[in-house]
Residue frames as a rotation matrix with the C-alpha (Angstrom) as fourth column:
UNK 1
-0.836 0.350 0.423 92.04
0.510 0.781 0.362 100.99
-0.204 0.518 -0.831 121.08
UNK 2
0.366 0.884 -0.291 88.90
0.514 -0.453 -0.728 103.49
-0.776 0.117 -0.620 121.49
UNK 3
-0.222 -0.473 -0.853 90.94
-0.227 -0.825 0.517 105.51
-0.948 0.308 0.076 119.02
UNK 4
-0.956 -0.184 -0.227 90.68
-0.291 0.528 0.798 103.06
-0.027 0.829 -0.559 116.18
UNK 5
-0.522 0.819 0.237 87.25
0.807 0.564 -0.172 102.09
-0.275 0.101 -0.956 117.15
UNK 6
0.076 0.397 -0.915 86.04
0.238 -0.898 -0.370 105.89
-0.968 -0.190 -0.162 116.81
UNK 7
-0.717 -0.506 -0.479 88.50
-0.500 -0.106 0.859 106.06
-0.486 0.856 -0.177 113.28
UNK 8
-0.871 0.300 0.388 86.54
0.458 0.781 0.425 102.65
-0.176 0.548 -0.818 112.27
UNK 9
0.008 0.996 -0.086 83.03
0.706 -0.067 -0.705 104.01
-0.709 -0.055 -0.703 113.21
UNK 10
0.141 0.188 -0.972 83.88
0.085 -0.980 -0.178 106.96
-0.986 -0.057 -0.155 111.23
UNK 11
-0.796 -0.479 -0.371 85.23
-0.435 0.027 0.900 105.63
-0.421 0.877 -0.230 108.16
UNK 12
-0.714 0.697 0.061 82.04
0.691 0.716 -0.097 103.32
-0.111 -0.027 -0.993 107.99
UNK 13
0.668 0.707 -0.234 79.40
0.485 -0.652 -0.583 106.62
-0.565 0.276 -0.778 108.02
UNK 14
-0.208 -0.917 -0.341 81.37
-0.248 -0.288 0.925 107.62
-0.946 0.277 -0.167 105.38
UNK 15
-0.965 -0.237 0.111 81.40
-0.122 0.782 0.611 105.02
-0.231 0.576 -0.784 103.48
UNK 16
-0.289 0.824 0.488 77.86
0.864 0.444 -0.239 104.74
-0.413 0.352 -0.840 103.47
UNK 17
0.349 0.613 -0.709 77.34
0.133 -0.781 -0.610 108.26
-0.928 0.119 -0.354 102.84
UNK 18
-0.301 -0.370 -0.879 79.58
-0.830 -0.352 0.432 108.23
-0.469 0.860 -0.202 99.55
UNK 19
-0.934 0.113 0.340 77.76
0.294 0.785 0.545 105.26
-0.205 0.609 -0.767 98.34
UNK 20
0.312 0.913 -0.262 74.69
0.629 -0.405 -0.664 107.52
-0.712 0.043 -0.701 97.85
UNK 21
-0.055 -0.155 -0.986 76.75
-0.623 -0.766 0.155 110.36
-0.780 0.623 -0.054 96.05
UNK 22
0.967 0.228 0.118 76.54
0.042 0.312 -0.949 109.67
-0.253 0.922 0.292 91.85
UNK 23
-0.170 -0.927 -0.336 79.50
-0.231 -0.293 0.928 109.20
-0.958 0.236 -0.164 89.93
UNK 24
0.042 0.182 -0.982 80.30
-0.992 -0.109 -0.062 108.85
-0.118 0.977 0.176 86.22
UNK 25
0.783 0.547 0.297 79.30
-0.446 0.826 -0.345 106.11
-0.434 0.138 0.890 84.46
UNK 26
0.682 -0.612 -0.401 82.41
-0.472 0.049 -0.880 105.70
0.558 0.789 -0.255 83.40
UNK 27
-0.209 -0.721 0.661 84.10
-0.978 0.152 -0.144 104.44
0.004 -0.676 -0.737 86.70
UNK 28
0.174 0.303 -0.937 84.18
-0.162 0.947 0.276 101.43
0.971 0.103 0.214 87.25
UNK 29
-0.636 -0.556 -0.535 85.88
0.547 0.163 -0.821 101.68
0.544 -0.815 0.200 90.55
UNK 30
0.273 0.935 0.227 83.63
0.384 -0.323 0.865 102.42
0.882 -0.149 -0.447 93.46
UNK 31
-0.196 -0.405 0.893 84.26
-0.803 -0.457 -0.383 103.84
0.563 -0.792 -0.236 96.97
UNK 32
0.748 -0.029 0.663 83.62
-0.546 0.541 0.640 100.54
-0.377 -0.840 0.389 98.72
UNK 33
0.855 -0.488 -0.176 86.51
0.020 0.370 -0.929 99.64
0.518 0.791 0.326 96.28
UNK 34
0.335 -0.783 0.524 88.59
-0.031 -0.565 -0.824 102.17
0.942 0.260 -0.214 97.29
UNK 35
0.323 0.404 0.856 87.42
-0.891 -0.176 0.419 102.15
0.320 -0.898 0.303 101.12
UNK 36
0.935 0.130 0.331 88.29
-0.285 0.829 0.480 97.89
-0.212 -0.543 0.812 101.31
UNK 37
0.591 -0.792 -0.153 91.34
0.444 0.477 -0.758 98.23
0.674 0.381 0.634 99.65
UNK 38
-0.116 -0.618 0.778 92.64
-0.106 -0.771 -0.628 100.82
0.988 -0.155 0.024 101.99
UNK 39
0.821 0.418 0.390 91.15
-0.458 0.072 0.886 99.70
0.342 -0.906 0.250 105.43
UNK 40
0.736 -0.339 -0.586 94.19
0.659 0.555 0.507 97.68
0.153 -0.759 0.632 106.54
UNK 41
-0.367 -0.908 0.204 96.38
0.654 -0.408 -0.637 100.92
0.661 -0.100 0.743 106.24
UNK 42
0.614 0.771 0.170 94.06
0.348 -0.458 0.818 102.94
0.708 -0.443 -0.550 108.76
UNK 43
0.826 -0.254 -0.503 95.99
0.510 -0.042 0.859 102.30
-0.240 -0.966 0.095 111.86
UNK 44
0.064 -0.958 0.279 99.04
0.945 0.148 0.293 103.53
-0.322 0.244 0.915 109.94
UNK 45
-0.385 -0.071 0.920 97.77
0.427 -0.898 0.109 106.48
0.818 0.435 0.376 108.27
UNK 46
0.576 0.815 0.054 96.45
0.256 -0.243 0.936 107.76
0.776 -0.525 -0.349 111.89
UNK 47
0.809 -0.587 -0.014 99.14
0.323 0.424 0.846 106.47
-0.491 -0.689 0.533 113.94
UNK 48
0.575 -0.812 0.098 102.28
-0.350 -0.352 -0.868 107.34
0.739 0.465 -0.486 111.29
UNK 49
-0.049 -0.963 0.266 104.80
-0.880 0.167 0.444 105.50
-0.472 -0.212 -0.856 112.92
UNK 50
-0.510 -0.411 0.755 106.93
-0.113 0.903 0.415 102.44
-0.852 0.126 -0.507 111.61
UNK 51
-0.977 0.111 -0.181 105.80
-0.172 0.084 0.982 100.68
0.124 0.990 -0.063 107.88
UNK 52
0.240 0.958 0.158 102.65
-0.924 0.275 -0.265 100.21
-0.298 -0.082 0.951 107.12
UNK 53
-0.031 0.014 0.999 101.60
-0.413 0.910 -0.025 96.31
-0.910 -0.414 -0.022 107.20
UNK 54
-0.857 -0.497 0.136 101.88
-0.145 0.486 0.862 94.06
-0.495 0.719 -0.488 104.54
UNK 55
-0.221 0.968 0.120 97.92
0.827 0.251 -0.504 94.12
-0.518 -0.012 -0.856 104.00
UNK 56
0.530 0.778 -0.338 98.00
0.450 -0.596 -0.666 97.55
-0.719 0.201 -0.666 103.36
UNK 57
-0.504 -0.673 -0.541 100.85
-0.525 -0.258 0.811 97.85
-0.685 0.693 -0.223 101.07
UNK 58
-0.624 0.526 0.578 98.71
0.693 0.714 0.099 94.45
-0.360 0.462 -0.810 99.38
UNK 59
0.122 0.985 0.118 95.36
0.900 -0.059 -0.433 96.82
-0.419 0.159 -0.894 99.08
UNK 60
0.138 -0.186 -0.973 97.24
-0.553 -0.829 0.080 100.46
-0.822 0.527 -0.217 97.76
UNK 61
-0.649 -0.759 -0.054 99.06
-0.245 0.142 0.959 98.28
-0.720 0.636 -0.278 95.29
UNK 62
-0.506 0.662 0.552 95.57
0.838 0.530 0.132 96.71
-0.205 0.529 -0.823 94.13
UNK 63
0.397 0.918 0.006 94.29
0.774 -0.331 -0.540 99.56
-0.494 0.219 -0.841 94.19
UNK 64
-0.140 -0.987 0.076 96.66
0.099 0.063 0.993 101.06
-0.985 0.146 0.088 92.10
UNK 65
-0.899 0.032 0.437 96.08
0.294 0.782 0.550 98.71
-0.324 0.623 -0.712 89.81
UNK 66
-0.212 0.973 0.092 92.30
0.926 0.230 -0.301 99.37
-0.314 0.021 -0.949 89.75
UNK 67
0.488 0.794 -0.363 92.15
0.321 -0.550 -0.771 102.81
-0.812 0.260 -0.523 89.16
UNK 68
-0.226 -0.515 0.827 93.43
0.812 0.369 0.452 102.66
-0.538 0.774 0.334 85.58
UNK 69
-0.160 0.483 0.861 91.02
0.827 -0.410 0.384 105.40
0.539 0.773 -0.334 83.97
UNK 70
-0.895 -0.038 0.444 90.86
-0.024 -0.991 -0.132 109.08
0.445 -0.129 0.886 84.41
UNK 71
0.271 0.962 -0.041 86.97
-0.392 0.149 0.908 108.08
0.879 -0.230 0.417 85.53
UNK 72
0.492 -0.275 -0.826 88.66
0.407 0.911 -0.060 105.46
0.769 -0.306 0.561 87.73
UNK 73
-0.604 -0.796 0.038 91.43
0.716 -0.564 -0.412 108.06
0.350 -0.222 0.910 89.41
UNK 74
-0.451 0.654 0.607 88.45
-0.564 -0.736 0.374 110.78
0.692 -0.174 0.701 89.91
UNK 75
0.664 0.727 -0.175 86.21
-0.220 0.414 0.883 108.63
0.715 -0.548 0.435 92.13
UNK 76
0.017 -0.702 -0.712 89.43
0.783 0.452 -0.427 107.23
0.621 -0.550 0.558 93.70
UNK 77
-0.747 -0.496 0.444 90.65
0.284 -0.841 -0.460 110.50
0.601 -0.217 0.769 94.57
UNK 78
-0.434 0.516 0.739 87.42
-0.305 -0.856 0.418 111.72
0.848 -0.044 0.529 95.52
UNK 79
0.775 0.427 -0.467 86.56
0.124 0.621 0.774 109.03
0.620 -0.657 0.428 97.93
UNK 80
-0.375 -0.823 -0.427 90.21
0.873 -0.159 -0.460 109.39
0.311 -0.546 0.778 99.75
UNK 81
-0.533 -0.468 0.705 89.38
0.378 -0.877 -0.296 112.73
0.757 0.108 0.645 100.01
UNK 82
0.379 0.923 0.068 86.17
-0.342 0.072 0.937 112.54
0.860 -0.378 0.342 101.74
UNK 83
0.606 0.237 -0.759 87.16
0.365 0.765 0.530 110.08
0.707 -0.598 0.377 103.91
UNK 84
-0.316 -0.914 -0.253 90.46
0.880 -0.183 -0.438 111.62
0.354 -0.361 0.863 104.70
UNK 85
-0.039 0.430 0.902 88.04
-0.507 -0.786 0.353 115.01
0.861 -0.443 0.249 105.90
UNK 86
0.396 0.721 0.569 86.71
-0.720 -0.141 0.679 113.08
0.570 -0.679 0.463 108.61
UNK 87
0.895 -0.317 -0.314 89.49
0.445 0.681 0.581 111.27
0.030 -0.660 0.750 109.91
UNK 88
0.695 -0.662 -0.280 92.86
-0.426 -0.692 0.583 112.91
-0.580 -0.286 -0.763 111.72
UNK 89
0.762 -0.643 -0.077 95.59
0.236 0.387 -0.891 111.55
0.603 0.661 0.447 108.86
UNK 90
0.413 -0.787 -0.458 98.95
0.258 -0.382 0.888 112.01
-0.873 -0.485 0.045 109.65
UNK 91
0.881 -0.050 -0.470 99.76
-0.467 -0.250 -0.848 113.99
-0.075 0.967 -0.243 106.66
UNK 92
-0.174 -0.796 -0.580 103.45
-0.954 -0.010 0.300 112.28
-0.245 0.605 -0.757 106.62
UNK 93
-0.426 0.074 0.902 102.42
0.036 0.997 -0.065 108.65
-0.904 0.004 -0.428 106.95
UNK 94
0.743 0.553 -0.377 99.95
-0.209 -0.344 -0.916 110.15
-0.636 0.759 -0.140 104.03
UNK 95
0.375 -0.656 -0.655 102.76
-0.747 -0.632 0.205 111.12
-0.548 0.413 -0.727 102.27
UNK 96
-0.262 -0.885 0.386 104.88
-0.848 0.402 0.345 108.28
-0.460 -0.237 -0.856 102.80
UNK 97
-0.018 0.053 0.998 102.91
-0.286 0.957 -0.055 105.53
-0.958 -0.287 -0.002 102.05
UNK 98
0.947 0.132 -0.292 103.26
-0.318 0.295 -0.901 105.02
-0.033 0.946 0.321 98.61
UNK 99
0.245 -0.956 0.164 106.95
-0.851 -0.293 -0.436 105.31
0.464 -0.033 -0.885 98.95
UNK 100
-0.385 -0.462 0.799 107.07
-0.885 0.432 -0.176 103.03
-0.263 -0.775 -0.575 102.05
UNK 101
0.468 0.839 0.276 104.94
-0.584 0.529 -0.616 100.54
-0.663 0.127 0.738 99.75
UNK 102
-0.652 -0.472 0.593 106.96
0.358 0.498 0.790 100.32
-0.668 0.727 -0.156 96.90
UNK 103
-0.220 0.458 0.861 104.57
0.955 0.282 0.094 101.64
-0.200 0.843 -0.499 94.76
UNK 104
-0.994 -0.110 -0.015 102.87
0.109 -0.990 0.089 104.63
-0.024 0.086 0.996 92.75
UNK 105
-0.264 0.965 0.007 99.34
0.574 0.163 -0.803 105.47
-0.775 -0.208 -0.596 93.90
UNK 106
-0.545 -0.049 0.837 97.54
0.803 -0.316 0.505 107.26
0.240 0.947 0.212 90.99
UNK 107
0.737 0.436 0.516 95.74
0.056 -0.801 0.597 109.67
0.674 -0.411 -0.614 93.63
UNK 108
-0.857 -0.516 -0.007 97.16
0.064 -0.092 -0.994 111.15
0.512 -0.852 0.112 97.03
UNK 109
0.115 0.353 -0.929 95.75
0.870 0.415 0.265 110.25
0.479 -0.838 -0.259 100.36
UNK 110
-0.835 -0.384 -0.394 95.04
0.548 -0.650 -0.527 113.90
-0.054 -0.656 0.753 101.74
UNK 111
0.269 0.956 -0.116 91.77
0.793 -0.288 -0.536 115.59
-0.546 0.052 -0.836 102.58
UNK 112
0.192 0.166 -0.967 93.14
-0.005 -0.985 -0.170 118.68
-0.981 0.037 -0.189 100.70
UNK 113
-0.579 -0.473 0.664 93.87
0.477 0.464 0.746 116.86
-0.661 0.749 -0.043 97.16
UNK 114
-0.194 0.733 -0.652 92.26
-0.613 -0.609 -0.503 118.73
-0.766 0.302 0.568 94.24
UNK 115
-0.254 0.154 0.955 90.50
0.336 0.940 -0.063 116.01
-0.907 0.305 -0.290 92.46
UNK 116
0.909 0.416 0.019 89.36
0.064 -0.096 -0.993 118.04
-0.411 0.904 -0.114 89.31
UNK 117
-0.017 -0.940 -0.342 93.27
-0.944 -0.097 0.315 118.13
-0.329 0.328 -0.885 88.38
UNK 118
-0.275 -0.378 0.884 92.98
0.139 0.894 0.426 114.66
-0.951 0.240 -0.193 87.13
UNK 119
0.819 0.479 -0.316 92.60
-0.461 0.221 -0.860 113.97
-0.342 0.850 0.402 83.36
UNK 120
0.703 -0.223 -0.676 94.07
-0.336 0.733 -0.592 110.84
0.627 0.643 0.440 81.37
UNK 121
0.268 -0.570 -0.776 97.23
0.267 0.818 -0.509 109.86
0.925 -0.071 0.372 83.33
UNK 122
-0.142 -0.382 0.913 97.81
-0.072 -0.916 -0.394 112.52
0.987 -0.122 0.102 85.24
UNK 123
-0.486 -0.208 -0.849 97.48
0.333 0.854 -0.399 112.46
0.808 -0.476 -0.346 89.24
UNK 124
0.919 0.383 -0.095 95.62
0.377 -0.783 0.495 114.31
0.115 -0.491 -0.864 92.25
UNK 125
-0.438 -0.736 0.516 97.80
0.287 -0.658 -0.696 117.67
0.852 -0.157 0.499 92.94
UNK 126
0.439 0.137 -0.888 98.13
0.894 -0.168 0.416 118.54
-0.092 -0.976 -0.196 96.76
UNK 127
0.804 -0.389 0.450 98.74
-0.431 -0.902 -0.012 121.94
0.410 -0.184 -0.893 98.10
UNK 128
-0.257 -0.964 0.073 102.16
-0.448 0.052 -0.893 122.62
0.856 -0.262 -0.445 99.64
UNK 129
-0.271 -0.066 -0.960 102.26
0.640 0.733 -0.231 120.65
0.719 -0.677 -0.156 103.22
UNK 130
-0.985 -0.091 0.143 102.31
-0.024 -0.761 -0.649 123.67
0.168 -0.643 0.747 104.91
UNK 131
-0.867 0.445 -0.225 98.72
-0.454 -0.520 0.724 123.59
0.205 0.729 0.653 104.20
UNK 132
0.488 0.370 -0.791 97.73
0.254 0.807 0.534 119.77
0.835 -0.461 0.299 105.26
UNK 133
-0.496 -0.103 -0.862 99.46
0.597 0.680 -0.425 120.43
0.630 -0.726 -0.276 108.12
């Protein structure tokens, strides 16, 4: 349990620190967007075993949904990325969890995602695994 409380504390200074950084005025989507849809998959993307919960399949899928615009997809991305620095991921649960959702995320969930690769539909591009792990 101290594990998750350490994960929580950590995702939280975070979170506040990327609500200082600017983005384009074009997003609409914000990192406490991106940050509340994604909190119930935590224990999962840390932990990587078994599905992720029905909450956090609920909050990828919305967020999804939300980041619609190349503005929208940048900020996404770029929060995930952040966050995913300063917490241990399991890069397959990473992987996986779109898959294990049912759904297509319009970023990846890896601290090594290169977020300027987005433009109009297009998605974050990860190095090779070899890499995240």
């Amino acid at each position: 349990m101290k594990k998750v409380s350490c994960v929580s504390v950590t995702v939280t200074v975070t979170l506040m620190l990327l609500l200082l950084l600017p983005y384009s005025s074009e997003a609409t989507l914000t990192c406490t967007d991106v940050f509340k849809n994604l909190q119930p998959c935590l224990n999962y993307l840390v932990n990587g075993y078994g599905k992720p919960p029905p909450a956090c399949c609920a909050g990828a899928s919305k967020l999804a949904t939300a980041a619609s615009t190349p503005a929208d997809k940048k900020t996404a991305c770029t929060c995930i990325k952040t966050a995913s620095q300063n917490i241990k991921l399991n890069a397959a649960a990473a992987q996986a969890l779109p898959g294990n959702c049912g759904i297509s995320l319009p970023v990846t969930v890896s601290p090594t995602v290169d977020c300027s690769k987005i433009e109009n539909n297009a998605t974050c591009v990860v190095p090779t695994m070899q890499s995240v792990v």
